[in-house]
PDB file of the backbone (N, CA, C, O) and the ligand in Angstrom, with CONECT records:
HET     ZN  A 101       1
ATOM      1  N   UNK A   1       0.825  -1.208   0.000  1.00  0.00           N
ATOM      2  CA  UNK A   1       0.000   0.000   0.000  1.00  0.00           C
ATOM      3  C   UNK A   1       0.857   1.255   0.000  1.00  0.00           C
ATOM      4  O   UNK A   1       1.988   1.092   0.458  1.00  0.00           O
ATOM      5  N   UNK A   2       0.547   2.461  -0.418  1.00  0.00           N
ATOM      6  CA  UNK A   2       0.985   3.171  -0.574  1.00  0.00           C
ATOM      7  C   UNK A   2       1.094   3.978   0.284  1.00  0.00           C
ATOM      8  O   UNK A   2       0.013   3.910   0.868  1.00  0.00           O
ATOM      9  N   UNK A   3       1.810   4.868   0.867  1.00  0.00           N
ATOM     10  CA  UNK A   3       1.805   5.721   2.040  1.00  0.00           C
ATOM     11  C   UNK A   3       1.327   6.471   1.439  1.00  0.00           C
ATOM     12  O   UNK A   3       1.450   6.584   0.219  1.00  0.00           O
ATOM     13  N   UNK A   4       0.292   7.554   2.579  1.00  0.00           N
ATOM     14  CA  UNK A   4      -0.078   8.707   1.522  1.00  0.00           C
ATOM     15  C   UNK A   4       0.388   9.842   2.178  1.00  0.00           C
ATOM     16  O   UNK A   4       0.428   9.894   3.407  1.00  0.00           O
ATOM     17  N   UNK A   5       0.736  10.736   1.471  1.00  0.00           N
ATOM     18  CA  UNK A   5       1.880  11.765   1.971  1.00  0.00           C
ATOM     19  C   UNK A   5       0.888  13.090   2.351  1.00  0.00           C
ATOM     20  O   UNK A   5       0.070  13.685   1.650  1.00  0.00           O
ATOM     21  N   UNK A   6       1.333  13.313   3.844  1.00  0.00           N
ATOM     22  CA  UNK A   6       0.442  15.156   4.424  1.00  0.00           C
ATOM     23  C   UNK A   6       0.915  15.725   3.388  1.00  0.00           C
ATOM     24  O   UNK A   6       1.971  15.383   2.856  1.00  0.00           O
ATOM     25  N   UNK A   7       0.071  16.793   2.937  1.00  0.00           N
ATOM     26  CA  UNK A   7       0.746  18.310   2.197  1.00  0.00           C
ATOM     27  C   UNK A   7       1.351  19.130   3.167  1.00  0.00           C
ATOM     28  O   UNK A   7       0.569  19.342   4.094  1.00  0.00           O
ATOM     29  N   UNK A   8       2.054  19.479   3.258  1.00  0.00           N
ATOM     30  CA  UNK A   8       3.175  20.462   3.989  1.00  0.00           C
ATOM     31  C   UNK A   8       2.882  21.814   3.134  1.00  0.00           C
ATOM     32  O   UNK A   8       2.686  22.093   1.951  1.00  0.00           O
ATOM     33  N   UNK A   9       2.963  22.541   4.450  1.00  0.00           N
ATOM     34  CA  UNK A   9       3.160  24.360   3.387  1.00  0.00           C
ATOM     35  C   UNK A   9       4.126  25.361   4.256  1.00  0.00           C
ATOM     36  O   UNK A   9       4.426  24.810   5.315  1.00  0.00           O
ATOM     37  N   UNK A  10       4.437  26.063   4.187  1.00  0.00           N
ATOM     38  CA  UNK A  10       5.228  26.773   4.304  1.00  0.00           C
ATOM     39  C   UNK A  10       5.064  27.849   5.001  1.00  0.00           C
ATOM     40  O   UNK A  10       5.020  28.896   4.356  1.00  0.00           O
ATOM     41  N   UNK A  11       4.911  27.935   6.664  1.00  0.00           N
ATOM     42  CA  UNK A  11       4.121  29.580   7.175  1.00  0.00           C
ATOM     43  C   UNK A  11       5.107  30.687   6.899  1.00  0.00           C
ATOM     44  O   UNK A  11       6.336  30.689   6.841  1.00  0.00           O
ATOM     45  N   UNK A  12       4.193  31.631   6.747  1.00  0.00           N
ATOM     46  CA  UNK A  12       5.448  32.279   6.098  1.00  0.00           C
ATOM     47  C   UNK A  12       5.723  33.434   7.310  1.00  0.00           C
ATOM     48  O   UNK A  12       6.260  34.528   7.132  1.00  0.00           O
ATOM     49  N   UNK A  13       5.167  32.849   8.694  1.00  0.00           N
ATOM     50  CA  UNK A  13       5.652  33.602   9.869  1.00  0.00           C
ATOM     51  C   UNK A  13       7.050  32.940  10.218  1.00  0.00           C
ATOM     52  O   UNK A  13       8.011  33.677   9.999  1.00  0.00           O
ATOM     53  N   UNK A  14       7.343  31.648  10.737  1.00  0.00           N
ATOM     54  CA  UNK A  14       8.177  30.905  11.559  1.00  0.00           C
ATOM     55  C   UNK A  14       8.879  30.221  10.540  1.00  0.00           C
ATOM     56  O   UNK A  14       9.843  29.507  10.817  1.00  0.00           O
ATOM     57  N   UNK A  15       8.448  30.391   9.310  1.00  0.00           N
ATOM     58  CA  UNK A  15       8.906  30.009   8.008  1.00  0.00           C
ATOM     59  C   UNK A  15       9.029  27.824   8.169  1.00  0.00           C
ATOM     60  O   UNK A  15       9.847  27.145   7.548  1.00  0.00           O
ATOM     61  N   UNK A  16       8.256  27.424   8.884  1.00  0.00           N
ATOM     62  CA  UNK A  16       8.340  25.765   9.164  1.00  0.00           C
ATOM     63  C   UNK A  16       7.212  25.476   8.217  1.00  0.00           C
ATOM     64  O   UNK A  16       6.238  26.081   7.769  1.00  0.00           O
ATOM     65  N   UNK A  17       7.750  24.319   8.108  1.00  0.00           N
ATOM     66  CA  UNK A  17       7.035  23.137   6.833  1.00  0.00           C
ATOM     67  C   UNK A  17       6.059  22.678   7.890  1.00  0.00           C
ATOM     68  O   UNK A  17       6.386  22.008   8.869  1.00  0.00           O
ATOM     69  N   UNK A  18       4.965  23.046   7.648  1.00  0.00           N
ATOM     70  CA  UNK A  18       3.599  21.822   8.513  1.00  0.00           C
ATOM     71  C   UNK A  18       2.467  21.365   7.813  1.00  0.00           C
ATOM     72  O   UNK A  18       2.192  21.785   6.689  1.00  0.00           O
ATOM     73  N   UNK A  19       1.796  20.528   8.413  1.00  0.00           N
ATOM     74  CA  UNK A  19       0.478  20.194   7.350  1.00  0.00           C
ATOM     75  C   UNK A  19      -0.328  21.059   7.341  1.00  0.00           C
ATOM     76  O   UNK A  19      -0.627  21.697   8.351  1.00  0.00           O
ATOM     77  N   UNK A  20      -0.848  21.252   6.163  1.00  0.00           N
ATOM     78  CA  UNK A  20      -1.662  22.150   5.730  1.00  0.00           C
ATOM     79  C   UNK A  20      -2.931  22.396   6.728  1.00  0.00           C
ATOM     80  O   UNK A  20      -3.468  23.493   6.882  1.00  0.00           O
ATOM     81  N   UNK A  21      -3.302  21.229   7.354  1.00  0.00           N
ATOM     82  CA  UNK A  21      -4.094  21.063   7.750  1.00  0.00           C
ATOM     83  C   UNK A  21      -4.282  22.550   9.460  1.00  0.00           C
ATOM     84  O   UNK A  21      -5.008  23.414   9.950  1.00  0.00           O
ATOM     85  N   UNK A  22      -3.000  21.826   9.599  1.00  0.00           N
ATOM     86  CA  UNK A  22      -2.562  23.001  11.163  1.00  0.00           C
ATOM     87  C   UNK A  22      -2.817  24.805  10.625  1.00  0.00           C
ATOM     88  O   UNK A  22      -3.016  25.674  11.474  1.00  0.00           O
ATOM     89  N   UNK A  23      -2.768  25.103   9.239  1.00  0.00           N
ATOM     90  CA  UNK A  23      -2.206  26.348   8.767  1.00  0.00           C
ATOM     91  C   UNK A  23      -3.448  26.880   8.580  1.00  0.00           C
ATOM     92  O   UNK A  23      -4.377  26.124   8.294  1.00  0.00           O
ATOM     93  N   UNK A  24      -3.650  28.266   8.713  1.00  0.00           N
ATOM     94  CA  UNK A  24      -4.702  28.877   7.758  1.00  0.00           C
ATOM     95  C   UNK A  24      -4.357  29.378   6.703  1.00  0.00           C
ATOM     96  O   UNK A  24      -3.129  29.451   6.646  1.00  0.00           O
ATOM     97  N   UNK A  25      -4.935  29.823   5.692  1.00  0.00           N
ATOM     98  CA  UNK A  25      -4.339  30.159   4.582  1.00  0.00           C
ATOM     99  C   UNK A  25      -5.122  31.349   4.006  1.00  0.00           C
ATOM    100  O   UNK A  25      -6.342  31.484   3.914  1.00  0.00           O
ATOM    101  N   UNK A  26      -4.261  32.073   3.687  1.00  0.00           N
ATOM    102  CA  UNK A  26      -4.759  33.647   3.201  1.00  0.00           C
ATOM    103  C   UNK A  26      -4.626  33.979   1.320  1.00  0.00           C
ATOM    104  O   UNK A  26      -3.524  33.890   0.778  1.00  0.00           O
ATOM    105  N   UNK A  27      -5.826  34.333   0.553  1.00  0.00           N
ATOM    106  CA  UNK A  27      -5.733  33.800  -0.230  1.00  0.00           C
ATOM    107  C   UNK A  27      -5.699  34.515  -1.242  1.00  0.00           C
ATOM    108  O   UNK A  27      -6.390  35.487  -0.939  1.00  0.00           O
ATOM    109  N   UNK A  28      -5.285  34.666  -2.382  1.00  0.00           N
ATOM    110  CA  UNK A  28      -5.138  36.201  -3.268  1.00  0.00           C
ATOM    111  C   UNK A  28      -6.430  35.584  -4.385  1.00  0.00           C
ATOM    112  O   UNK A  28      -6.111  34.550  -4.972  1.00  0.00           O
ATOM    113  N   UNK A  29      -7.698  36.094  -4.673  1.00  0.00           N
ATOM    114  CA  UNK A  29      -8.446  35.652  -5.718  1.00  0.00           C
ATOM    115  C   UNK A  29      -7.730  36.302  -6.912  1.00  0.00           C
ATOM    116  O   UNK A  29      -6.656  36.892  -7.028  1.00  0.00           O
ATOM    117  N   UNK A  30      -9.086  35.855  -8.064  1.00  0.00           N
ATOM    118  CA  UNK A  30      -8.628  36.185  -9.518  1.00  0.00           C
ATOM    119  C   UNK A  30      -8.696  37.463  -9.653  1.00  0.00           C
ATOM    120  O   UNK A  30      -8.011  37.952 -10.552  1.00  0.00           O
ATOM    121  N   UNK A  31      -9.674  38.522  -8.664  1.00  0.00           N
ATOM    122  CA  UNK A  31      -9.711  39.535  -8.895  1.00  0.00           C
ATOM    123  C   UNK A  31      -9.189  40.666  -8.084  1.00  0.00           C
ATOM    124  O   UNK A  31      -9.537  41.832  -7.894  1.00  0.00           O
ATOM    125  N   UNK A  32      -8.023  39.733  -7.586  1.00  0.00           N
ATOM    126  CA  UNK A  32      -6.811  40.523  -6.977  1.00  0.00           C
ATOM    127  C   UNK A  32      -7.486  40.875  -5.247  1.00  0.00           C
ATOM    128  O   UNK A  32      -6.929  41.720  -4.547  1.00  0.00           O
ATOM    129  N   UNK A  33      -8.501  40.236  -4.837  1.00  0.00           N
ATOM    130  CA  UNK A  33      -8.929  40.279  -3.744  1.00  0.00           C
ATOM    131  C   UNK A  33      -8.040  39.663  -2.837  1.00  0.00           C
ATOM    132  O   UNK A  33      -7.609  38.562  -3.179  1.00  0.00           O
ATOM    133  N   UNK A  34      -7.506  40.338  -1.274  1.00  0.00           N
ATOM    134  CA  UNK A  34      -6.984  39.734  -1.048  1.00  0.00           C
ATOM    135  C   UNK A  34      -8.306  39.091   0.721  1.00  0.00           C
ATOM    136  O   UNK A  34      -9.130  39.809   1.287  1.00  0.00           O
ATOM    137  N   UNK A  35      -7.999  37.751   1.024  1.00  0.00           N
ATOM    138  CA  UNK A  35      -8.900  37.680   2.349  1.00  0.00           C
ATOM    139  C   UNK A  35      -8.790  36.077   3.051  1.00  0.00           C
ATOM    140  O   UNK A  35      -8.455  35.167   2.293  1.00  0.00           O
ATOM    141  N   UNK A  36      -8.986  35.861   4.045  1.00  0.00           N
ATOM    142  CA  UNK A  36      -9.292  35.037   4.902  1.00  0.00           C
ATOM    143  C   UNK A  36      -9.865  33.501   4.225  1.00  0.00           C
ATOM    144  O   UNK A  36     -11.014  33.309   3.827  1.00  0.00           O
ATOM    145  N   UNK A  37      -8.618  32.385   4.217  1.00  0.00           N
ATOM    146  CA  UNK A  37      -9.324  30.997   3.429  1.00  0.00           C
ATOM    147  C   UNK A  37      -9.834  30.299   4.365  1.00  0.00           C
ATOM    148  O   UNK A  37      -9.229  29.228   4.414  1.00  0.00           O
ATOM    149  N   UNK A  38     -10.628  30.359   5.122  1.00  0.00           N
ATOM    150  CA  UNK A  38     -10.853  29.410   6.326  1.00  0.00           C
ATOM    151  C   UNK A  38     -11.529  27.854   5.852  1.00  0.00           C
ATOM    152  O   UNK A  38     -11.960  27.149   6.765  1.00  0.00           O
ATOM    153  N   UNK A  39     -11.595  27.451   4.730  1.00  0.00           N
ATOM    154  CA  UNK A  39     -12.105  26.558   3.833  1.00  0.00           C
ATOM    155  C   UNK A  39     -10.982  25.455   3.647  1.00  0.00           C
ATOM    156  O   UNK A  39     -10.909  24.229   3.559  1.00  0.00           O
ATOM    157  N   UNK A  40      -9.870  26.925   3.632  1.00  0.00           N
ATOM    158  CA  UNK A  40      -8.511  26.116   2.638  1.00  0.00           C
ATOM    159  C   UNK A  40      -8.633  25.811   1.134  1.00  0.00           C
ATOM    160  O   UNK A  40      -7.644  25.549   0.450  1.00  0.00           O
ATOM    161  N   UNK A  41     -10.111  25.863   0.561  1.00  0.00           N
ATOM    162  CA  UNK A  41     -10.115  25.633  -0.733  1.00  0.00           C
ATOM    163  C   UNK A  41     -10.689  26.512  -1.640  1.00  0.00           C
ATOM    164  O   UNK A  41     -11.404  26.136  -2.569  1.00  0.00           O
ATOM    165  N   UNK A  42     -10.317  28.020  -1.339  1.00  0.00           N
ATOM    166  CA  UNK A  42     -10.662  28.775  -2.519  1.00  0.00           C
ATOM    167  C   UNK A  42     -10.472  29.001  -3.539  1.00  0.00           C
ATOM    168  O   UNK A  42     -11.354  28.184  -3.271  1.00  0.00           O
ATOM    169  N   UNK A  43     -10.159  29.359  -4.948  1.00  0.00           N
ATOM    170  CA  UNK A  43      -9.211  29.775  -5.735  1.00  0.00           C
ATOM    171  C   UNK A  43      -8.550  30.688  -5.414  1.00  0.00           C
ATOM    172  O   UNK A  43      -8.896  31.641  -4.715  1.00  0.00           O
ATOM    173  N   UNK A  44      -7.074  30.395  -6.109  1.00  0.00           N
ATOM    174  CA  UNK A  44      -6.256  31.754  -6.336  1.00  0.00           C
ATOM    175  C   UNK A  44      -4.948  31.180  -5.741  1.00  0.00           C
ATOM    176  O   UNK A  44      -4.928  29.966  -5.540  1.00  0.00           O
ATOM    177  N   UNK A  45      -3.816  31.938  -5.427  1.00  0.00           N
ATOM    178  CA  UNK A  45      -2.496  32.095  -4.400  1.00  0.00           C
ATOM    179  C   UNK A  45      -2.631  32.176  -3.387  1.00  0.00           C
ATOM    180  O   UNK A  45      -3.134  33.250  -3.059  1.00  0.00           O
ATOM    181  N   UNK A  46      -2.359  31.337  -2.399  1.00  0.00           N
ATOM    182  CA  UNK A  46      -2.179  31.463  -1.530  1.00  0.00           C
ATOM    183  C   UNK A  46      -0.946  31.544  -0.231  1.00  0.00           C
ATOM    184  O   UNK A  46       0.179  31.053  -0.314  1.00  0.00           O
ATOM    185  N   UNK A  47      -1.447  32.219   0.830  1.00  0.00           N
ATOM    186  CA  UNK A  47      -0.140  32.045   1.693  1.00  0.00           C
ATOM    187  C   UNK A  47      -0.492  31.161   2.975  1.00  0.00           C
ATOM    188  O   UNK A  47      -1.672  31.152   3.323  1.00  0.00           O
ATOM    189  N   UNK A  48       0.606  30.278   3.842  1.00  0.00           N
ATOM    190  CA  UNK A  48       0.271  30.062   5.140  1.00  0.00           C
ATOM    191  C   UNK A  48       0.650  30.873   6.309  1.00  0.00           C
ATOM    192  O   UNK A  48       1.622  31.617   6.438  1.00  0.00           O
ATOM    193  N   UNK A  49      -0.396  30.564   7.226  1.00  0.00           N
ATOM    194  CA  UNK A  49       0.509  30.643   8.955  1.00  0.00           C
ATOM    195  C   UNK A  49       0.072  30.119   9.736  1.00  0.00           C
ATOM    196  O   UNK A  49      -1.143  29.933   9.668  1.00  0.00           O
ATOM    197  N   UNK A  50       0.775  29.633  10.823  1.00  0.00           N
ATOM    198  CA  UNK A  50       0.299  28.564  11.440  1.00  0.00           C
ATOM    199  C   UNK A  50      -0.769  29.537  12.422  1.00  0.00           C
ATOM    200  O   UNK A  50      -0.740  30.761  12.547  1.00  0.00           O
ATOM    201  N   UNK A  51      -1.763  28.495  13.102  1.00  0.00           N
ATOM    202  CA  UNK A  51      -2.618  28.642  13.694  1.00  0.00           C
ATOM    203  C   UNK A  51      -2.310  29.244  15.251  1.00  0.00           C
ATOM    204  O   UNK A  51      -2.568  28.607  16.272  1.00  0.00           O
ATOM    205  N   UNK A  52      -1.708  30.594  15.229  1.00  0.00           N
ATOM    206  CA  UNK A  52      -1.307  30.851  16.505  1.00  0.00           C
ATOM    207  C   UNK A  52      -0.922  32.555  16.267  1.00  0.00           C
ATOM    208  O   UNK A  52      -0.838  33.109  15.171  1.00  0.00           O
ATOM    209  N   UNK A  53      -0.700  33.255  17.751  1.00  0.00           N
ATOM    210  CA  UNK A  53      -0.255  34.614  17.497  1.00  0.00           C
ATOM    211  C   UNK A  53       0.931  34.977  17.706  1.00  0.00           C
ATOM    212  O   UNK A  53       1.300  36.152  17.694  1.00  0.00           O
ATOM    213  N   UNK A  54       1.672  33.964  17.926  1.00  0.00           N
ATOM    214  CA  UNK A  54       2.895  34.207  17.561  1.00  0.00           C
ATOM    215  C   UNK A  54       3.518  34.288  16.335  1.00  0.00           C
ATOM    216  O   UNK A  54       4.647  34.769  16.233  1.00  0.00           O
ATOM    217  N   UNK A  55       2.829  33.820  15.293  1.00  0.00           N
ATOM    218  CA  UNK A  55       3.769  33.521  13.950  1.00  0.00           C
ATOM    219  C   UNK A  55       2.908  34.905  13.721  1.00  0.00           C
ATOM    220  O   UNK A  55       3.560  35.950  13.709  1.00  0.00           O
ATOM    221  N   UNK A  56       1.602  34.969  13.553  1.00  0.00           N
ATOM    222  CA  UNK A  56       0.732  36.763  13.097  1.00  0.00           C
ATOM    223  C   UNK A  56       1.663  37.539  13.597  1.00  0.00           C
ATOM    224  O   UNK A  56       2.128  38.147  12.633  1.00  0.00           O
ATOM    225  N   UNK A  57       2.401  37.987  14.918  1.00  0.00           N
ATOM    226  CA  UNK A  57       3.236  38.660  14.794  1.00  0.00           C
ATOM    227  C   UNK A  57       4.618  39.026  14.581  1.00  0.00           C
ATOM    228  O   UNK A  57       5.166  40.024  15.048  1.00  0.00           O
ATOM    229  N   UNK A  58       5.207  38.030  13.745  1.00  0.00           N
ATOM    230  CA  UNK A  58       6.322  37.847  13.060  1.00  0.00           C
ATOM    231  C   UNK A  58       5.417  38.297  11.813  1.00  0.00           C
ATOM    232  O   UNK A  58       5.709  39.473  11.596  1.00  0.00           O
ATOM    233  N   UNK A  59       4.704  37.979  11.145  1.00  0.00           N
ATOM    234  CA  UNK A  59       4.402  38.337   9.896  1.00  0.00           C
ATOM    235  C   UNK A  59       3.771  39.626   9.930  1.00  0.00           C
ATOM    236  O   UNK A  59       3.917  40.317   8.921  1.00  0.00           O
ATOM    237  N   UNK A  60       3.043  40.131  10.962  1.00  0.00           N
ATOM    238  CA  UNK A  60       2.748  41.681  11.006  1.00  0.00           C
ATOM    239  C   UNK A  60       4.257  42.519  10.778  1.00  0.00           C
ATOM    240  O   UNK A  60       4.344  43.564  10.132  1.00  0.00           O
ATOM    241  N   UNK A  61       5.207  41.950  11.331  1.00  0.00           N
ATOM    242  CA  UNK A  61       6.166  42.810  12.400  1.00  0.00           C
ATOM    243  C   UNK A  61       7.218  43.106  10.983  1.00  0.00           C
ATOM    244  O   UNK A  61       7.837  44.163  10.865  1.00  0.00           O
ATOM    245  N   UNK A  62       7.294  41.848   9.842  1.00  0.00           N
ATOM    246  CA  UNK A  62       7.875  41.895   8.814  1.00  0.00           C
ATOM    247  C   UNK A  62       6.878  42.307   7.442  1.00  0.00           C
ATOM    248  O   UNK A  62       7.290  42.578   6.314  1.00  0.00           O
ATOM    249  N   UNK A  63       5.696  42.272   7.829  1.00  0.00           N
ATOM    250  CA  UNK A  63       4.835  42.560   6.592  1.00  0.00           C
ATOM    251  C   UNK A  63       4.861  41.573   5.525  1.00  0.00           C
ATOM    252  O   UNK A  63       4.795  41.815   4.320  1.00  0.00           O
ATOM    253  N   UNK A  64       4.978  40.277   6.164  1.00  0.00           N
ATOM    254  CA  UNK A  64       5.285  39.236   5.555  1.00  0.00           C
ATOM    255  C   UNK A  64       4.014  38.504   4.339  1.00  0.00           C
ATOM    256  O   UNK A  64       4.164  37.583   3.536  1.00  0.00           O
ATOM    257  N   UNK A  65       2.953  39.249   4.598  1.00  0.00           N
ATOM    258  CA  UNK A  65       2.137  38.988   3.581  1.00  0.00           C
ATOM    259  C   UNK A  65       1.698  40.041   2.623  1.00  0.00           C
ATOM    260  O   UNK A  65       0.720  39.960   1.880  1.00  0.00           O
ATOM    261  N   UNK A  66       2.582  41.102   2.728  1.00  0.00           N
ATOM    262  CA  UNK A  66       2.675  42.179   1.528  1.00  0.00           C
ATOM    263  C   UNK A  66       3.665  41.365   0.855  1.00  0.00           C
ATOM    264  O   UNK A  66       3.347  41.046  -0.291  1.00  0.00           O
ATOM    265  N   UNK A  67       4.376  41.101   1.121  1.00  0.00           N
ATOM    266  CA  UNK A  67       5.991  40.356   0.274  1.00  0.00           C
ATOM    267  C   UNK A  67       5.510  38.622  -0.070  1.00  0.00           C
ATOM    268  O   UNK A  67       6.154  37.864  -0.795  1.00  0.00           O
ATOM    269  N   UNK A  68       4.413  38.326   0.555  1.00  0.00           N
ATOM    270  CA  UNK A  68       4.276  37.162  -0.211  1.00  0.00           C
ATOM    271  C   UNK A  68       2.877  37.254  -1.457  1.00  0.00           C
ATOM    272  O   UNK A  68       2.544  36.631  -2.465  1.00  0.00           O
ATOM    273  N   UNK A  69       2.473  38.180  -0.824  1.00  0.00           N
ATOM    274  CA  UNK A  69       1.434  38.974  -2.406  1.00  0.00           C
ATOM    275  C   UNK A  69       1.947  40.278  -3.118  1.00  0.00           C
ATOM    276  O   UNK A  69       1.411  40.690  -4.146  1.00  0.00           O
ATOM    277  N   UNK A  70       2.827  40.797  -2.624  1.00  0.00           N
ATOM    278  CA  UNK A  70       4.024  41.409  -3.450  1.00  0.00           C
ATOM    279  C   UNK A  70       3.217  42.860  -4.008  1.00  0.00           C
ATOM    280  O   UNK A  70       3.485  43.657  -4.907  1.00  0.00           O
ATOM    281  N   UNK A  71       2.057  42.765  -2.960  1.00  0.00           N
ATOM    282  CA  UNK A  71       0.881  44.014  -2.773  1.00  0.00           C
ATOM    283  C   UNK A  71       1.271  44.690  -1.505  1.00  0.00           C
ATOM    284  O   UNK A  71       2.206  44.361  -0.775  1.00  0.00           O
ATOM    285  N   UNK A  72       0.282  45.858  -1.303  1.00  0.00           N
ATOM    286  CA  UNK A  72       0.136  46.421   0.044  1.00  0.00           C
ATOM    287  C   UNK A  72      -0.933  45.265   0.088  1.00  0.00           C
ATOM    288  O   UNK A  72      -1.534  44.722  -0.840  1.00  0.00           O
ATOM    289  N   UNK A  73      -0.985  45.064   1.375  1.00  0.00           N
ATOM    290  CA  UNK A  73      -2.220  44.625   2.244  1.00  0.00           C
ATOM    291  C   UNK A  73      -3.123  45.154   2.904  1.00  0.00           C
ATOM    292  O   UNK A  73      -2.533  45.761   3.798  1.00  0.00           O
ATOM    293  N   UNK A  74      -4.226  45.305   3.023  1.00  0.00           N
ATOM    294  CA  UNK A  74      -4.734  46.498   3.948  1.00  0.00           C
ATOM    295  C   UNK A  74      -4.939  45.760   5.208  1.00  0.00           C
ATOM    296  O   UNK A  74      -4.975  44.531   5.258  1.00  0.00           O
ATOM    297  N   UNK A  75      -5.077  46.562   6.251  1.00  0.00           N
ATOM    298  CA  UNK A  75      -4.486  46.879   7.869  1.00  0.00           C
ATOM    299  C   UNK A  75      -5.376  45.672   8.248  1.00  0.00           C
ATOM    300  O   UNK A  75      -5.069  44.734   8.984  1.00  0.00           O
ATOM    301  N   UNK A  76      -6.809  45.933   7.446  1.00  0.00           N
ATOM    302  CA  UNK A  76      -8.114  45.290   7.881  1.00  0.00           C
ATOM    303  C   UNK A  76      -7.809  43.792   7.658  1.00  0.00           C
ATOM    304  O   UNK A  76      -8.378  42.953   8.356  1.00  0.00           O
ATOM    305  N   UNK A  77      -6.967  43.454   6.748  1.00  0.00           N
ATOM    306  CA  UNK A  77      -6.514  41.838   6.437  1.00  0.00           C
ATOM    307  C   UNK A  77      -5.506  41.025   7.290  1.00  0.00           C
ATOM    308  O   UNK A  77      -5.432  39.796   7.277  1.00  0.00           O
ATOM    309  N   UNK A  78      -4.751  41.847   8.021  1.00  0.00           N
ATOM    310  CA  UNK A  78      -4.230  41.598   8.806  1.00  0.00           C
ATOM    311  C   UNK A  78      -4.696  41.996  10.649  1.00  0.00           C
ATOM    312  O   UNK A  78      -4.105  41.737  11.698  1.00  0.00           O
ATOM    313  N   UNK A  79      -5.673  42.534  10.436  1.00  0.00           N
ATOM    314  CA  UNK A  79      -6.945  42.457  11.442  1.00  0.00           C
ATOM    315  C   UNK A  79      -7.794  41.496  12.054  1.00  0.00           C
ATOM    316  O   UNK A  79      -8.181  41.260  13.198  1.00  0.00           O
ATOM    317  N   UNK A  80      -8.028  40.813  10.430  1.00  0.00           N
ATOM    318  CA  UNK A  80      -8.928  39.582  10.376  1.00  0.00           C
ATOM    319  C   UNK A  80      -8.148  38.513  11.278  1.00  0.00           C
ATOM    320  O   UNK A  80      -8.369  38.023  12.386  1.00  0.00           O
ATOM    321  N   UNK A  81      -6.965  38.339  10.151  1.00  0.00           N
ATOM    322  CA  UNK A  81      -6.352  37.411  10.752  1.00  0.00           C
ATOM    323  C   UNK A  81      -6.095  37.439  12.102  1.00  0.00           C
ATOM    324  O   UNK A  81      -6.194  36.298  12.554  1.00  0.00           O
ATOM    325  N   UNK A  82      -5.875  38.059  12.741  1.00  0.00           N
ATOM    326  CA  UNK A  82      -5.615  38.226  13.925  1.00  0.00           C
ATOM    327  C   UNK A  82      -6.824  38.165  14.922  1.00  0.00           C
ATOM    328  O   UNK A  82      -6.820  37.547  15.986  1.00  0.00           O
ATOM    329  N   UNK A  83      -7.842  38.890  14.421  1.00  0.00           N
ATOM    330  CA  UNK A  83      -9.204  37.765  15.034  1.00  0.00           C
ATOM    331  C   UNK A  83      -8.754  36.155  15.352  1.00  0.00           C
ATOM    332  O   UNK A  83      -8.352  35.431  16.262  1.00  0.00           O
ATOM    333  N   UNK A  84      -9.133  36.145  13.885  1.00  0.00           N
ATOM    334  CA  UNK A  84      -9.039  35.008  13.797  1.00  0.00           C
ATOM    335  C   UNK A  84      -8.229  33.697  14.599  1.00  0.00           C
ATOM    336  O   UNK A  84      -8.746  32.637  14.953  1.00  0.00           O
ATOM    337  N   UNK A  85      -6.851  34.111  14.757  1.00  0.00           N
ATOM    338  CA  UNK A  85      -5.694  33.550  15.240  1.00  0.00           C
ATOM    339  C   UNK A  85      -6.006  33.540  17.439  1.00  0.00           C
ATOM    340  O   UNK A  85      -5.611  32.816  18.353  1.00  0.00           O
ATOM    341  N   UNK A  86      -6.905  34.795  17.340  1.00  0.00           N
ATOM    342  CA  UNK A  86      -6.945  35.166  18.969  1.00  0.00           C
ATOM    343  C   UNK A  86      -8.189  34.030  19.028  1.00  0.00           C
ATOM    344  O   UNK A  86      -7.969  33.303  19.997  1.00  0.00           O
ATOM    345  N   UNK A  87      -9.243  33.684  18.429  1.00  0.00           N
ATOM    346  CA  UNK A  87      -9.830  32.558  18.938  1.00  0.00           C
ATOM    347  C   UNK A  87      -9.324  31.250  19.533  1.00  0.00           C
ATOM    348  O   UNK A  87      -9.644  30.460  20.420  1.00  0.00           O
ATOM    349  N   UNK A  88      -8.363  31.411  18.599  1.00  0.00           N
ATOM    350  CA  UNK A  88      -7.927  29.641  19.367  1.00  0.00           C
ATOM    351  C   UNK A  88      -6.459  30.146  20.397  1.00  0.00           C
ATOM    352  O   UNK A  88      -5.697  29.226  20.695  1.00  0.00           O
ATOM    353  N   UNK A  89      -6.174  31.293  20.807  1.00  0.00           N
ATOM    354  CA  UNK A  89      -5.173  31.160  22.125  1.00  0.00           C
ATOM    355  C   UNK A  89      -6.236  30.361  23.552  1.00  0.00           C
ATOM    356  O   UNK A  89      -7.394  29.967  23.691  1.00  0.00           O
ATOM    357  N   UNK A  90      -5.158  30.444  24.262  1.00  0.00           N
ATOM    358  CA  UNK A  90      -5.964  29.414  25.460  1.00  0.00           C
ATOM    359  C   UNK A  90      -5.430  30.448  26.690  1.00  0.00           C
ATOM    360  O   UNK A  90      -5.717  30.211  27.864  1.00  0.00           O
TER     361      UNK A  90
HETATM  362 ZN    ZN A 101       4.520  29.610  11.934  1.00  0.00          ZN2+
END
């Protein structure tokens, strides 16, 4: 039988290989929208980070998802995320 292999991605806070599964993913559509994949399966480019506020603020702190959409980002997208990321602290 075949092993079947996790997808690994790349956060682009802590910059570690994890399964996709752990990551959220932020997602550039076709119409240059940028926003929140909480699906994991939208169209378009996407970026990871892991599920925590520590890596959001390595990637706030570097603007690490202007440089991985190679856009400005607006404040509000990196807002979300950060909602987002503060639900699951403990
Ligand atoms: Zn990370």
């Amino acid at each position: 039988m075949k092993v079947r292999k996790i997808p690994l991605r790349q956060c682009i806070g802590c910059m570690e290989q994890k399964p996709k599964k752990e990551l959220i993913r932020i997602v550039k559509s076709k119409d240059g929208e940028i926003k929140l994949d909480l699906t994991g399966k939208a169209n378009g480019r996407g970026a990871y980070i892991c599920n925590n506020v520590e890596c959001f603020k390595k990637i706030e702190k570097r603007k690490a998802l202007n440089r991985a959409f190679q856009q400005e980002i607006d404040k509000e997208i990196y807002e979300q995320l950060y909602e987002e990321l503060k639900k699951n602290e403990k």
